[in-house]
N, C-alpha and C positions, 0 to 999 in steps of 0.2 A: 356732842351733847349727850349724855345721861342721864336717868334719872334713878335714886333709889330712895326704896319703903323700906322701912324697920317695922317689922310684924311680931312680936312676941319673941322678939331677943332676935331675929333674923333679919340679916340685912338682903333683901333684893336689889338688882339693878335690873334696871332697863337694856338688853341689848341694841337696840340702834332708834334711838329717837331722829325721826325726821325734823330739818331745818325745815323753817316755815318759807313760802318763798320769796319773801323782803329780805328776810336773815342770807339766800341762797343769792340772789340779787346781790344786794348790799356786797358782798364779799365778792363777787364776782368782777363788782364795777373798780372796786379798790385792788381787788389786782392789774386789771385793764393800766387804770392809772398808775401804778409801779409800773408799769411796762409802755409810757409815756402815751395811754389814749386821752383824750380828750373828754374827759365825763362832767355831763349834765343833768343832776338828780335835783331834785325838788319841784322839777316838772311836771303838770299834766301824764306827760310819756317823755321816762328819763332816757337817756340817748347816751353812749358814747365814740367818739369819731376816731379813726386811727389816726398814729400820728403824720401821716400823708395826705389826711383828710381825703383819704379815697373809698371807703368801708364806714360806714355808719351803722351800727347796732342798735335798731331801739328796744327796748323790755317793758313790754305788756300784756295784761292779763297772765300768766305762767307762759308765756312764750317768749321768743326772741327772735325779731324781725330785721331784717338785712335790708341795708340799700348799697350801690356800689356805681360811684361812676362813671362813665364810657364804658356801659355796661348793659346789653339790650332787655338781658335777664332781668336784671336788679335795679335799675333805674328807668326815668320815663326818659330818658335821652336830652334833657334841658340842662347838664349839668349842675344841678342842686337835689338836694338829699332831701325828698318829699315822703314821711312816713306811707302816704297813701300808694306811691309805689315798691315799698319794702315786700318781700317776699319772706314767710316764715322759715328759720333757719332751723328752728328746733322740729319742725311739722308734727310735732305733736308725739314725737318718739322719744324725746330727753327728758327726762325730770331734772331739772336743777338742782333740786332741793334734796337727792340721794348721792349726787355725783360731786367729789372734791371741787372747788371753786380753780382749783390748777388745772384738772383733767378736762373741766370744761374751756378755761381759757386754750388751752394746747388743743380742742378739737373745734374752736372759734379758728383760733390761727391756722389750721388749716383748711377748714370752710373755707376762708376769706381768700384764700390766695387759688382756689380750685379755679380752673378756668369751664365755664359749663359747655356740655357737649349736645 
């Protein structure tokens, strides 16, 4: 995204307009889904699931919260994906809204697969 002024015959541009984080969202969910997850938008808290239904992603407030399960970390041990056991993925060190919607998915994908120590 871009933007530019014409001032007295001069055209400026904008070097790097920030996505808003729907816009960062949005794009992140629709590659998920090219890459067969399971997304759930129009939701309270949109969500999407891998396609092993073992990884569930939800996106709230500017974060992204993880659940996973048979997983002591990430889930509460019932096997089902309860937002209120999700664990933040982004902890507050990601922006979405600066980082390509691919370079985020490619560091999901590897989140998701880490095993925690």
């Amino acid at each position: 995204m871009t933007n530019t002024l014409k001032y007295h015959g001069v055209v400026y541009q904008a070097i790097a307009t920030t996505r808003t984080y729907v816009e960062a969202k949005n794009e992140i969910l629709k590659l998920l889904q090219s890459k067969g997850w399971q997304v759930k938008s129009g939701l309270k808290i949109e969500h999407a699931t891998s396609p092993d239904g073992n990884v569930r992603l939800w996106f709230k407030a500017q974060s992204i919260y993880m659940t996973k399960l048979n997983d002591p970390v990430y889930s509460g041990g019932n096997g089902r994906h309860n937002f209120g056991d999700a664990r933040s993925l982004t902890g507050g060190y990601v922006d979405i809204r600066k980082e390509p919607a691919d370079k985020i998915v490619a560091w999901i994908e590897r989140a998701v697969t880490e095993k925690p120590t």
